[in-house]
GUBA-76983 format. One record per residue: x, y, z of N, C-alpha, C, O in turn. Coordinates in Angstrom, 3 decimals. Layout:
<gukols>
GUKOL        n_x        n_y        n_z       ca_x       ca_y       ca_z        c_x        c_y        c_z        o_x        o_y        o_z
GUKOL          X          Y          Z          X          Y          Z          X          Y          Z          X          Y          Z
...
</gukols>
This chain:
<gukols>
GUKOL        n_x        n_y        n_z       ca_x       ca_y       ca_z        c_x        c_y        c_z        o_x        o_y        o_z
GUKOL    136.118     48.987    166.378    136.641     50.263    166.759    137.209     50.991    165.539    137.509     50.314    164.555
GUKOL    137.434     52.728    165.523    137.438     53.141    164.535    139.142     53.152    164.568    139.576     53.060    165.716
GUKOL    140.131     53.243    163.556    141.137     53.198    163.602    141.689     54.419    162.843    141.177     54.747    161.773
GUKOL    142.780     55.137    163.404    143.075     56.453    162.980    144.202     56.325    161.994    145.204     55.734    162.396
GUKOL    144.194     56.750    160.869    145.075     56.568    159.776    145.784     57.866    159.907    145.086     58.867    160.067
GUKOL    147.160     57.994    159.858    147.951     59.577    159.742    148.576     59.685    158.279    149.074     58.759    157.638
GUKOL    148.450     60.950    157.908    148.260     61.253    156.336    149.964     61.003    155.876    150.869     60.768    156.677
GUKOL    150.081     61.099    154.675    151.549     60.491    153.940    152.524     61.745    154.134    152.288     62.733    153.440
GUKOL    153.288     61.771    154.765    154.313     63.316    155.202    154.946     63.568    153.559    155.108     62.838    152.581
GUKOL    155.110     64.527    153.764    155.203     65.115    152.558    156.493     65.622    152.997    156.679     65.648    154.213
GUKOL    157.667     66.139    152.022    158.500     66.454    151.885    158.857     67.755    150.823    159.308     67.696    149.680
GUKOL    158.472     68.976    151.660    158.028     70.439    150.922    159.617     70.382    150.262    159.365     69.494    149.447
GUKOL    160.904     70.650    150.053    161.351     70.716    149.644    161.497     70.208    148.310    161.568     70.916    147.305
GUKOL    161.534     69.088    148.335    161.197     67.792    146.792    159.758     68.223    146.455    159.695     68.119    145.230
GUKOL    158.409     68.712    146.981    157.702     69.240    146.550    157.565     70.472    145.633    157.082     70.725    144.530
GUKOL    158.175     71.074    146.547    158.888     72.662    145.589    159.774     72.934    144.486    159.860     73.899    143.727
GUKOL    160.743     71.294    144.625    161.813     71.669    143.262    160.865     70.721    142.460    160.852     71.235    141.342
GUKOL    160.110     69.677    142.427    159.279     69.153    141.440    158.176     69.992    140.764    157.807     69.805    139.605
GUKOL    157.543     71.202    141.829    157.180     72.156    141.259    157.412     72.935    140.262    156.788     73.277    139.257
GUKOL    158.900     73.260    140.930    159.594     74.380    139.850    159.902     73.599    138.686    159.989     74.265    137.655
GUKOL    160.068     72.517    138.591    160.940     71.554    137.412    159.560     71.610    136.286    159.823     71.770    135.094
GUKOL    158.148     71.477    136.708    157.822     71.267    135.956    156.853     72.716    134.980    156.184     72.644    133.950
GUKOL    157.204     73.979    135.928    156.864     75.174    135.468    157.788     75.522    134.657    157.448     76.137    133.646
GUKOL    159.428     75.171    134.923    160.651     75.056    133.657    160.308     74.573    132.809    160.745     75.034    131.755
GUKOL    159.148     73.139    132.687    159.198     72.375    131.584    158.394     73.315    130.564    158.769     73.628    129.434
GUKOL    157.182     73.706    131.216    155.952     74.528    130.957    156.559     75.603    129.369    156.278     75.765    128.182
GUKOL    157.572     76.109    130.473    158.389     77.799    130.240    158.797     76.923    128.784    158.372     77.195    127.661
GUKOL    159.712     75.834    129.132    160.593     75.649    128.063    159.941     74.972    126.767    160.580     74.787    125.731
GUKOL    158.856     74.689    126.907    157.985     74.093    125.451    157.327     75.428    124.763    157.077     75.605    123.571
GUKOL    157.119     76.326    125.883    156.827     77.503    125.394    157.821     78.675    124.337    157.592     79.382    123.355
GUKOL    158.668     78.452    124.968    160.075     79.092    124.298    160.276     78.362    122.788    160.290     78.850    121.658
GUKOL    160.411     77.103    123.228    160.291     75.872    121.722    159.197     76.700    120.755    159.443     77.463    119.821
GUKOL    158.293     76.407    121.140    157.047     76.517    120.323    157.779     78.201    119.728    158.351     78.026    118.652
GUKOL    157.845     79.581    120.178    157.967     80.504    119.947    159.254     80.971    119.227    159.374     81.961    118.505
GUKOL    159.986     80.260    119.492    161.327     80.507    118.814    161.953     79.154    118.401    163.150     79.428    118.313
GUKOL    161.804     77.851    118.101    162.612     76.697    117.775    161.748     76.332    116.375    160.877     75.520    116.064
GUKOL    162.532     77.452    115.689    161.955     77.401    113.827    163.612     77.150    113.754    164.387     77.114    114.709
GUKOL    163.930     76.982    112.279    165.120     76.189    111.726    165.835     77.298    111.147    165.228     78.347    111.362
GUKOL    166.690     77.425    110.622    167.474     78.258    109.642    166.456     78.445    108.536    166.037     79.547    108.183
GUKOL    166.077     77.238    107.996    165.636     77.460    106.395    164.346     78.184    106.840    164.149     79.253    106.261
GUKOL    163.506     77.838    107.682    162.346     78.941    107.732    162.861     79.895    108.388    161.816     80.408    108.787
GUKOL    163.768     80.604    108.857    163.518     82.037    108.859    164.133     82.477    107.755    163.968     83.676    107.533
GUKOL    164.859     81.819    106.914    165.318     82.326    105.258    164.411     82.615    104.654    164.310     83.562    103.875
GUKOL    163.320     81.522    105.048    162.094     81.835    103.520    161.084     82.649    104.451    159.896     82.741    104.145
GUKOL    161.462     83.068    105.275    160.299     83.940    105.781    160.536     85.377    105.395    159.764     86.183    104.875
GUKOL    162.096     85.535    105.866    163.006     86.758    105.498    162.682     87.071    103.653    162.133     88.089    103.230
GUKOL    163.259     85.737    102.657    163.244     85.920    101.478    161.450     86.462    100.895    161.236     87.320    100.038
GUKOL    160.320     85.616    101.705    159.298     86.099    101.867    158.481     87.813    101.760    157.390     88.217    101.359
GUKOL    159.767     88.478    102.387    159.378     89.706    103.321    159.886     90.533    102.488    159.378     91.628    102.249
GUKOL    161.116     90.030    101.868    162.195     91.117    100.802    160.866     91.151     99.517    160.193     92.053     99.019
GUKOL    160.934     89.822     99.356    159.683     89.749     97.981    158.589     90.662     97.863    158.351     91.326     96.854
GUKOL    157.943     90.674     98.905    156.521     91.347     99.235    156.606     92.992     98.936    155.847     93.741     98.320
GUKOL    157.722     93.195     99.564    158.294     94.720    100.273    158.678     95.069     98.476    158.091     96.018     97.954
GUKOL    159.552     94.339     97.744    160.145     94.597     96.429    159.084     95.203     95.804    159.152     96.398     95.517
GUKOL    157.515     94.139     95.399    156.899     93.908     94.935    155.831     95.206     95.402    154.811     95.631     94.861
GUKOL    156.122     95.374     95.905    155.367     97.105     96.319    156.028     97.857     96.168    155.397     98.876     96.449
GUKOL    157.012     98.127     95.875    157.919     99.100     95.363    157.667     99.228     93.834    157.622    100.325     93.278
GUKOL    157.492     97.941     93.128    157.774     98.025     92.145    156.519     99.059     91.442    156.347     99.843     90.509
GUKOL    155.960     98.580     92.352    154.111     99.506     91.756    154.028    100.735     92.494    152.893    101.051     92.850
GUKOL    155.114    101.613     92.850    154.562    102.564     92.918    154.508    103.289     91.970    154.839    103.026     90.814
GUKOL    153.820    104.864     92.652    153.451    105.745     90.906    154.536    106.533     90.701    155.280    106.637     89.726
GUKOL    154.519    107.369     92.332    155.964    108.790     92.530    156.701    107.742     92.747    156.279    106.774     93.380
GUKOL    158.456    107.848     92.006    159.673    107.479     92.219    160.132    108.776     92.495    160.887    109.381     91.734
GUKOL    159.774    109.157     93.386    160.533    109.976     93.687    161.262    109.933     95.652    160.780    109.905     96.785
GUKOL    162.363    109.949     95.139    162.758    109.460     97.116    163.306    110.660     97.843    164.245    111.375     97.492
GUKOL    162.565    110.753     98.902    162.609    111.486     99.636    163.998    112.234    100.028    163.958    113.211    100.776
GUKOL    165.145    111.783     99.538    166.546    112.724     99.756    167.005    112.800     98.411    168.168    112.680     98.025
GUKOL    165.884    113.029     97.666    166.544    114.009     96.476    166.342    115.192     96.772    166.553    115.809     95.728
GUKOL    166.083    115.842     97.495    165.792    117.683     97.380    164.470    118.378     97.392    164.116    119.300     98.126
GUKOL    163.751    117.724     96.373    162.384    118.010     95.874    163.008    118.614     94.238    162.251    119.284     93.536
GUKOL    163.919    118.405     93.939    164.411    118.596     92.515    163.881    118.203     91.359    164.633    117.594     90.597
GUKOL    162.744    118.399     91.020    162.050    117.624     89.764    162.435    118.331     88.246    161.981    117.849     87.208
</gukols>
C-alpha cells in the first residue's frame, strides 16, 4: 500500500528573519567592499589627486586667473 508522507512545516517567521539576515549579510559585504579602504589609502589616493591636479597646473601656458580683472 502506498503510504502518505506530510511535508516538513515550516516556520515563516524564522524563515523570513533568516531571509532578511542573510540579504543584511549580502548589503553588508557590499558596503565593505565599497567603502572599507583604510586611512592610508584614502591618503595616497587624496595625495594622488593633489599630485596629478598640481602637475597640470604646472603646465599650463595662460597664468592668468580668472579674478584678476582681465588686467594684463
Amino acid at each position: 500500500m502506498m503510504e502518505a508522507h506530510m511535508a516538513d512545516v515550516i516556520n515563516l517567521k524564522r524563515f523570513k528573519k533568516r531571509s532578511e539576515r542573510e540579504q543584511s549579510a549580502k548589503q553588508a559585504d557590499a558596503n565593505r567592499a565599497r567603502f572599507g579602504r583604510t586611512k592610508a589609502e584614502r591618503a595616497l589616493d587624496e595625495h594622488r589627486k593633489d599630485r596629478a591636479g598640481n602637475l597640470l597646473d604646472q603646465h599650463l601656458l595662460d597664468q592668468h586667473k580668472p579674478d584678476d580683472g582681465g588686467a594684463s
